[in-house]
N, C-alpha and C positions, 0 to 999 in steps of 0.2 A: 391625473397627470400621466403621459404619456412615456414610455421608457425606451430609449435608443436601444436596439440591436444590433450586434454585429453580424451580417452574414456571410460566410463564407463559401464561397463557389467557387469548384476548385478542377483542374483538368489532375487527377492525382496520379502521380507514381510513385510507387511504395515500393522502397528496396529495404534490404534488410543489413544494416551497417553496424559496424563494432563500436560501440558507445567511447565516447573520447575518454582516455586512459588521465589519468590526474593522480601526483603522488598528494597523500594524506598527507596533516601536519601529524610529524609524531610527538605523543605526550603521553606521558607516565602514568599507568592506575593505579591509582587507590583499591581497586577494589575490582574484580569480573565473579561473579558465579551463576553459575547455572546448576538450576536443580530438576532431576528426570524422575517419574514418578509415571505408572502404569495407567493411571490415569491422565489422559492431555492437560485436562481441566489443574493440574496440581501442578505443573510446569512453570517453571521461574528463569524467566533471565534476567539480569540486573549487571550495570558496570558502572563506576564510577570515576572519575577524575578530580583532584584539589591541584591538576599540573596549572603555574601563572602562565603557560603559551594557551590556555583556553579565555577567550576576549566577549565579552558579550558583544561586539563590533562587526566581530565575524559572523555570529548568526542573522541569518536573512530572512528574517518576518514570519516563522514559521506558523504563525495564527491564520497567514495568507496563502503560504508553500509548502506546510506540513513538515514533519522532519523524518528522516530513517533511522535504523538500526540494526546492523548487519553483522552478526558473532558468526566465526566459520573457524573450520579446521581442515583436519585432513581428508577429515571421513563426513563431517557435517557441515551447513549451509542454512543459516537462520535471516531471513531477512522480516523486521518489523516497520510498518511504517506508521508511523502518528497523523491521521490525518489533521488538513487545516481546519480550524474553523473556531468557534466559542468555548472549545476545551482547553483553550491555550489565553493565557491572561501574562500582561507584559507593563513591565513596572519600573523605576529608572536603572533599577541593580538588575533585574532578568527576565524572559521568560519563564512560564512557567504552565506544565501540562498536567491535567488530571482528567480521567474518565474512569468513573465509576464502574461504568456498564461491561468494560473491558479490562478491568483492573490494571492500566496501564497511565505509568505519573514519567515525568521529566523536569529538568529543571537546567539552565546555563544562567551561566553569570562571568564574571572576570573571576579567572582562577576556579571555577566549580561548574561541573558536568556531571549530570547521574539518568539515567536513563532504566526505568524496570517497568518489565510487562512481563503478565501471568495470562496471558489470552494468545491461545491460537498457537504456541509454541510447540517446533515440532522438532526441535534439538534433542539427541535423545542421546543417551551415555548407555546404556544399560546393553547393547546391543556391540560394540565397541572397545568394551575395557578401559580405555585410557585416553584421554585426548594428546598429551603431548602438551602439543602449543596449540592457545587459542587467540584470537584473531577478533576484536570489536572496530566499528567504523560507526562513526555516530555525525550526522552530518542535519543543518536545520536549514531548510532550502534551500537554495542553492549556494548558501554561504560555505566557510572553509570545512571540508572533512576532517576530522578527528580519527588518528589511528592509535588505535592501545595493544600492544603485543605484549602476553603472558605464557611464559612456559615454565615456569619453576613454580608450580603449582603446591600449595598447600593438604589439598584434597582432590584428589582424581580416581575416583572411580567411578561403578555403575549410578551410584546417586545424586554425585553430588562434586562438580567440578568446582574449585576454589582457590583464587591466586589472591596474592596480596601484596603492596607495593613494588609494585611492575617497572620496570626503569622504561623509559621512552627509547621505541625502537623501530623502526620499519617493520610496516605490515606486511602478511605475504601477500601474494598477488590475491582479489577475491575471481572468487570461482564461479558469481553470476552479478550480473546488477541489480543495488538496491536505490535509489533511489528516492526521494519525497516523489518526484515525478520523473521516475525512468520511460524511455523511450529508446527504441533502435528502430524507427524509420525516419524514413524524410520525404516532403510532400513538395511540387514540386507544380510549376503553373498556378500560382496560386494569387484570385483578384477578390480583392474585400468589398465591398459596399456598405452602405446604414439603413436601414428602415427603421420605420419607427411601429415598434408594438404595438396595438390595443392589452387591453386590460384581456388576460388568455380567458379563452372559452375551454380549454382543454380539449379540442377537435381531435387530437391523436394519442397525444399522453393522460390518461388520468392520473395518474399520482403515482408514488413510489415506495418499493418496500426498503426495510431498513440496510444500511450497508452490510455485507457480506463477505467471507472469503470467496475463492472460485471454484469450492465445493459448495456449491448449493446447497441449503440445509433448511427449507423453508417448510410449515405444516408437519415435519418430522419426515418429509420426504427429499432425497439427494436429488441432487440434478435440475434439471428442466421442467418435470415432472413438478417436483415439491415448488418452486418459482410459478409456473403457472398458476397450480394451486390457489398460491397465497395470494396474488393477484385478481384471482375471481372472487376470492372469498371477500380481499378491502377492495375492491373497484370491479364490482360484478359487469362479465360480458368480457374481462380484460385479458392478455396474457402477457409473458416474459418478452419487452422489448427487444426487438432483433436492433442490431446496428443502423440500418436505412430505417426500420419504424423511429429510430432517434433522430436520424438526422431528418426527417420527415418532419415531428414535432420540436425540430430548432426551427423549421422554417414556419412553422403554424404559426411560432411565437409561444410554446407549450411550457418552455423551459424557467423562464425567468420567475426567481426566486422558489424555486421547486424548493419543498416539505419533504421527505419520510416520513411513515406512518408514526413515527415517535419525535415527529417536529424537530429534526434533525436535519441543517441544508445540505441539500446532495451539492454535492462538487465533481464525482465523477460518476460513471458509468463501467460496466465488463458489457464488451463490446460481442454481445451473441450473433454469431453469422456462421452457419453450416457451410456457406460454398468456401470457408477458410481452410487450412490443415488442420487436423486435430489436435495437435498438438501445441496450436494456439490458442485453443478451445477449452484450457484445462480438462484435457482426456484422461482418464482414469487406464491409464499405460501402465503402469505398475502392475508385477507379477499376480495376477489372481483379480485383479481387479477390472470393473464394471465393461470396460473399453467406450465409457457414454463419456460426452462432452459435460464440462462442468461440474465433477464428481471427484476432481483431483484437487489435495490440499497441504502437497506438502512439495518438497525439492529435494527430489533424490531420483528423477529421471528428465527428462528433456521436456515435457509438458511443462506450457507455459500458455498464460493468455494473453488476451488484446482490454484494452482500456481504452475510455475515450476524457479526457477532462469537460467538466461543463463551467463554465464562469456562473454563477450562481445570480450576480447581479442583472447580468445583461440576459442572460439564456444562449447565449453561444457557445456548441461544443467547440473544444478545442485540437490538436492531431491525432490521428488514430495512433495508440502507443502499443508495441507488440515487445514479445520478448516477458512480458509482467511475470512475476511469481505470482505461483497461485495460490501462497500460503499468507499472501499477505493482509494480514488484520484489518478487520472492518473498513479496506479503505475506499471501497468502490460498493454501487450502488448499483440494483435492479428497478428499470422502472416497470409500469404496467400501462398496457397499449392495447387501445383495441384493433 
């Protein structure tokens, strides 16, 4: 059987615009902490909500849309995203997230919100002294935002940040976008068509390594380097996909129902391309650090990358997305291309 593709040909202009401004609904926590530990790997953020303005009605499909996760302060800026896929299982009372691999679970329902992840967190206290007030948004596709403000905190210090019923208040303003699928361009000329797939031969993309932050961390090597690597080693001959080598393999037909090496469907792409600024590039800009693209992994300077979405069924990417956090948890993938 034959599978419809969408292809997109496009005359593109990419500007770079302020992501439309939206107040959260406010609702009361039960619960925010955040635990700091010299080790990343031991890093905990968790919040929770039992406020009745949280609806299961409001959340929009996030098994399709993925959800976010955005705790911030004055001094810090955590953005997690969950991505979509078979990690999210939905029942007539709720969603509901779990992945092992990332030790990261969620769950909504009418009246109950909880959201915790130990993966990739790069909130840190120890460094800091005190947070004050802190600041969670918790949002499941494009459905309504969640905002929880905590400042009368129970524990605040270098370890171990801890609020506990929080009254519902206005967030303060967040300090980057987090989004299931953020974006700050817009494309512009733009004519769709259909073709119709054959069964892929894989002509430009071989296959894909597992999703990633936008520090590259593949073979025990950072960067480009370590992505290459891993790339020859599961699809000999291959390297780290540039941007045009993706949009290359949409139009081969490479894409549709793409794997990771741990049978995991890609949905998105980081959009590798050197004629970019660096600093779209997740460039390692930070004091002491590498100055190589794709080597940054946290948000505490202006480094940020490009992401491309990919529709998993059809194999059509979707707009180039710029402005990404590069700290964001497993949500984008690297393919391999020869």
């Amino acid at each position: 059987m034959s599978k419809t593709w969408l292809a997109t040909i496009s005359t593109i202009a990419l500007m770079t615009v302020s992501p439309a401004v939206t107040h959260a609904k406010d609702i009361s926590a039960k619960k925010v902490s955040i635990k700091d530990n010299a080790n990343p790997a031991k890093r905990q953020v968790a919040v929770q909500s039992n406020d009745a303005g949280v609806l299961l009605t409001e959340a929009d499909d996030p098994g399709a849309n993925g959800a976010s996760l955005h705790v911030y302060s004055a001094t810090d800026d955590f953005c997690a995203i969950l991505p979509s896929g078979p990690s999210w299982k939905h029942t007539s009372s709720q969603w509901k997230y779990a992945n092992k691999a990332t030790k990261t679970s969620a769950h909504v329902g009418d009246g109950k919100l909880v959201v915790k992840t130990k993966s990739g967190v790069t909130y840190t206290l120890a460094d800091n002294g005190t947070q004050g007030t802190v600041n969670a948004q918790v949002q499941f596709g494009s459905g309504t935002r969640y905002c929880m403000r905590c400042s009368a905190a129970k524990k605040d210090n270098a370890k171990k940040f801890l609020a506990k019923g929080c009254a519902a208040a206005a967030c303060d303003p967040e300090p980057s976008v987090c989004d299931p699928f953020s974006t700050t361009t817009t494309t512009t000329s733009t004519t769709t068509t259909s073709t119709t797939c054959p069964p892929s031969t894989h002509q430009v993309l071989k296959g894909s390594l597992t999703a990633t932050l936008g520090r590259f961390n593949y073979n025990l090597t950072l960067g480009l380097p370590g992505a290459n690597s891993a790339c020859n080693m599961n699809f000999p001959g291959t390297h780290a996909c540039t941007y045009p080598d993706l949009q290359a393999a949409a139009a081969a037909c490479d894409l549709a129902g793409l794997m990771d090496t741990a049978s995991i469907p890609v949905t998105s792409f980081w959009a590798i391309d050197s004629s970019q600024p660096p600093l779209q590039q997740c460039n390692d800009d930070a004091m002491g650090g590498s100055g190589l693209n794709w080597e940054y992994g946290t948000a505490h300077t202006a480094s940020r990358g490009e992401r491309v979405t990919l529709d998993n069924a059809s194999g059509a990417l979707g707009s180039l997305q710029t402005g990404v956090q590069c700290n964001i948890a497993g949500t984008s993938w690297v393919g391999c291309c020869q």
